[in-house]
C-alpha positions as CSV (number, residue, x, y, z in Angstrom):
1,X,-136.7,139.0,35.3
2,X,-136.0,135.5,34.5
3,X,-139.1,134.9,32.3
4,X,-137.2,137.9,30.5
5,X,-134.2,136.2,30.6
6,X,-135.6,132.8,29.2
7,X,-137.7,134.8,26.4
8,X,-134.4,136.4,25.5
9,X,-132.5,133.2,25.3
10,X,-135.0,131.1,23.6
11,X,-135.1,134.2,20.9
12,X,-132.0,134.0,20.5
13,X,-131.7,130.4,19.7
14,X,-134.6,130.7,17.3
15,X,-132.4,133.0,15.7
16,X,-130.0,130.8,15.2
17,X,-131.8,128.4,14.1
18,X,-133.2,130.3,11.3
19,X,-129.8,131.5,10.2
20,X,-128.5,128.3,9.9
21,X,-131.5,127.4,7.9
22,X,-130.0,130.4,5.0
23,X,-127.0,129.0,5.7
24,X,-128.0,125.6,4.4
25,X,-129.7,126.9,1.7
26,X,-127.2,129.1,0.4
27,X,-124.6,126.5,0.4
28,X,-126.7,123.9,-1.5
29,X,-127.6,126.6,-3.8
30,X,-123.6,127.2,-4.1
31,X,-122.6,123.2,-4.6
32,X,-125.7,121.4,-5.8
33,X,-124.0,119.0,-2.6
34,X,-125.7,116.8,-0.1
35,X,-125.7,119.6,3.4
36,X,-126.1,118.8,6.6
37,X,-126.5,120.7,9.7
38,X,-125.6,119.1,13.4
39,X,-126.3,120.6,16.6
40,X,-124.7,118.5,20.3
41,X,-127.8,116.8,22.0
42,X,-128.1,115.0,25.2
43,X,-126.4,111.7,23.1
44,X,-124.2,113.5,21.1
45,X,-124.2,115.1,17.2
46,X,-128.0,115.1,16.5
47,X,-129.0,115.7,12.6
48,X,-130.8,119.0,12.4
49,X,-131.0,119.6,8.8
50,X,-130.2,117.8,5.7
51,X,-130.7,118.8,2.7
52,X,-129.8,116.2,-0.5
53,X,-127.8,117.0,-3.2
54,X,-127.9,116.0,-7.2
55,X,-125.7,113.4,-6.7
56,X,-127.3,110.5,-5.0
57,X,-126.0,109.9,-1.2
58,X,-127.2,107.0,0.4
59,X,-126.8,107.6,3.7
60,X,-129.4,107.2,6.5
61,X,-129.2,110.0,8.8
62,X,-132.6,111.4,9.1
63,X,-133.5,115.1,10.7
64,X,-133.4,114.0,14.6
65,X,-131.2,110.9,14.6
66,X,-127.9,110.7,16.8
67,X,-124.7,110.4,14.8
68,X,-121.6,109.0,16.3
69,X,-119.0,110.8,17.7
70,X,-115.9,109.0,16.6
71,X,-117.1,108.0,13.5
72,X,-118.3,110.8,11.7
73,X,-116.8,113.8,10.7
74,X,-119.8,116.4,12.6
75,X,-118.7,114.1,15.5
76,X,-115.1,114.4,15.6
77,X,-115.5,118.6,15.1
78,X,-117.6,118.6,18.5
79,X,-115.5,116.0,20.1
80,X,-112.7,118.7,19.4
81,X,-113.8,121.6,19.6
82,X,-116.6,121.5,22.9
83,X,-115.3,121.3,26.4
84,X,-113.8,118.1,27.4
85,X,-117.1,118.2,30.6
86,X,-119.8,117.5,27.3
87,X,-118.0,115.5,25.0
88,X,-115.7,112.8,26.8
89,X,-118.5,111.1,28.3
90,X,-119.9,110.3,24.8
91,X,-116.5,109.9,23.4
92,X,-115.8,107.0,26.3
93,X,-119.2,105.3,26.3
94,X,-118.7,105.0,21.7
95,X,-115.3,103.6,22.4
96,X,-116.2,101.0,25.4
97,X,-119.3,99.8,23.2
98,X,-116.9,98.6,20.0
99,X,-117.5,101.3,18.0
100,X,-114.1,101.8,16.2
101,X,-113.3,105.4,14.2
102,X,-111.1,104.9,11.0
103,X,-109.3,107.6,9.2
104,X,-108.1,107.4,5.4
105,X,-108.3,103.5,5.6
106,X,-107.1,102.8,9.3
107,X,-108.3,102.2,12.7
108,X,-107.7,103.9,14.8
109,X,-106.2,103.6,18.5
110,X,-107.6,105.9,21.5
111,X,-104.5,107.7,21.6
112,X,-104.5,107.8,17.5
113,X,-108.4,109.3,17.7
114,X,-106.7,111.9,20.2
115,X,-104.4,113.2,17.6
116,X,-106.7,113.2,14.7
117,X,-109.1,115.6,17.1
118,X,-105.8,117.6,18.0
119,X,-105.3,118.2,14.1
120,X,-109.1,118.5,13.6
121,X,-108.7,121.8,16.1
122,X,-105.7,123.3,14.2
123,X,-107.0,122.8,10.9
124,X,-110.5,123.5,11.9
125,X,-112.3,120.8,9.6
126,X,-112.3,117.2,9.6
127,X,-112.9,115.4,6.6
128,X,-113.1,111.9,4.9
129,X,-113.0,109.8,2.1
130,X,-115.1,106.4,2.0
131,X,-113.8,105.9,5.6
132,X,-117.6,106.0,7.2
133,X,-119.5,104.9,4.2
134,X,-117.7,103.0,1.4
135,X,-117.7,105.8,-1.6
136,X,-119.1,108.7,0.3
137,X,-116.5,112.1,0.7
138,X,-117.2,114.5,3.2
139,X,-116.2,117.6,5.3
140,X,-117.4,119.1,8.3
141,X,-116.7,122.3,9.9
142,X,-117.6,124.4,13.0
143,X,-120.5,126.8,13.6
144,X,-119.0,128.9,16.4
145,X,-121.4,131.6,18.7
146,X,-120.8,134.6,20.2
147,X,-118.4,133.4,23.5
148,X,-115.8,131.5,20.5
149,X,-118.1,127.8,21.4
150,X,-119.2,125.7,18.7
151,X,-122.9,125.7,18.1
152,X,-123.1,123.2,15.1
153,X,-121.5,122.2,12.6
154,X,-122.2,122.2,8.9
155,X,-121.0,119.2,6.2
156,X,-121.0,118.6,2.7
157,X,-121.0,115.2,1.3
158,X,-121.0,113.8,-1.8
159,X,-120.1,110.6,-3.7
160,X,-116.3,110.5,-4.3
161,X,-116.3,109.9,-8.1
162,X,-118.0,112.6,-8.6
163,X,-116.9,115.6,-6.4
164,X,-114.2,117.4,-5.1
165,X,-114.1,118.2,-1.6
166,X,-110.3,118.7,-0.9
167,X,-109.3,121.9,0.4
168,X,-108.3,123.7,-2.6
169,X,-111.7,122.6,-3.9
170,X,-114.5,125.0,-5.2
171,X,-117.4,123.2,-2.7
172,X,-114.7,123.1,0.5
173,X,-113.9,127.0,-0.3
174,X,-118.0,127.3,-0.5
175,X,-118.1,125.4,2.9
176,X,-115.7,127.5,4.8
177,X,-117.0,130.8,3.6
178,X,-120.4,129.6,4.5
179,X,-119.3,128.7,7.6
180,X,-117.4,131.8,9.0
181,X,-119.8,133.9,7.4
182,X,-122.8,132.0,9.7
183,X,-120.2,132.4,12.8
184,X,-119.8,135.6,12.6
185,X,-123.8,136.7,12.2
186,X,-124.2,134.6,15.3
187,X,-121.9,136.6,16.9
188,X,-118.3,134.9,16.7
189,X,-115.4,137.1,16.5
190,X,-112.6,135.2,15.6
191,X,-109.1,135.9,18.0
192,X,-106.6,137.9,17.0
């Protein structure tokens, strides 16, 4: 029985993992954008997937490398959305070694980084503009599993002059639909 049990699970992540591959596909199909897929590893966001856009994004987050928590926007989507348990210690250890998150041009404070996660979780996205890398836009959003916990998360990014990732925006509309729509065939039903 557990031999069953592991087959079943390790299955099931497979599956995952090759949804989210579509996933990725489909929504650089959609935006011609930079697309990156995170999963939470044993340091924190770990890059899965990237695929690069048309527009030239010089950023240097290769397939396996850790990205920070507090600093990038797949970061600050796990740091809000996973149990406190998985993500504080990460969370603590980026803050005690200097590293300092800034949003829309300002650092911020402990208890500041604390509220941007707060709105991350009620918006469900987090986003930014030049604020990790000078010129680079991006936007990150969940990848939630069948008991409501986030699983990865999946980003567009793209250089500012030349793409629109605001909300109302054709490529954050893309995002969000691509998203949900990944959610929900891994087996997220949304409250409500």
């Amino acid at each position: 029985p557990a031999a069953l049990t592991i087959g079943l699970a390790a299955q099931y992540r497979l599956d995952e993992f090759r949804l989210a591959d579509q996933a990725v596909d489909h929504l650089f199909d959609a935006t011609r954008l930079t697309v990156g897929l995170a999963v939470w590893g044993d340091h924190g966001p770990t890059v899965l997937r990237r695929r690069e856009g048309l527009h030239a994004v010089t950023v240097t987050r290769r397939v396996g490398s850790t990205m920070s928590t507090v600093t990038t926007n797949a970061g600050r989507v796990f740091a809000a959305f996973l149990p406190a348990y998985l993500s504080q210690p990460i969370v603590d250890a980026e803050f005690a070694a200097g590293q300092v998150p800034v949003y829309r041009g300002k650092k911020l404070s402990r208890s500041a980084f604390n509220r941007l996660l707060d709105d991350i979780r009620r918006q469900g996205w987090s986003a930014t503009s030049g604020d990790t890398f000078k010129g680079l836009d991006a936007v990150a959003m969940p990848v939630f599993g069948r008991e409501s916990n986030v699983l990865m998360t999946l980003s567009l990014m793209g250089a500012g002059a030349a793409v629109d990732l605001s909300p109302k925006g054709k490529a954050f509309q893309q995002l969000k639909t691509t998203a949900d729509g990944l959610s929900e065939r891994l087996g997220y039903r949304r409250p409500g």
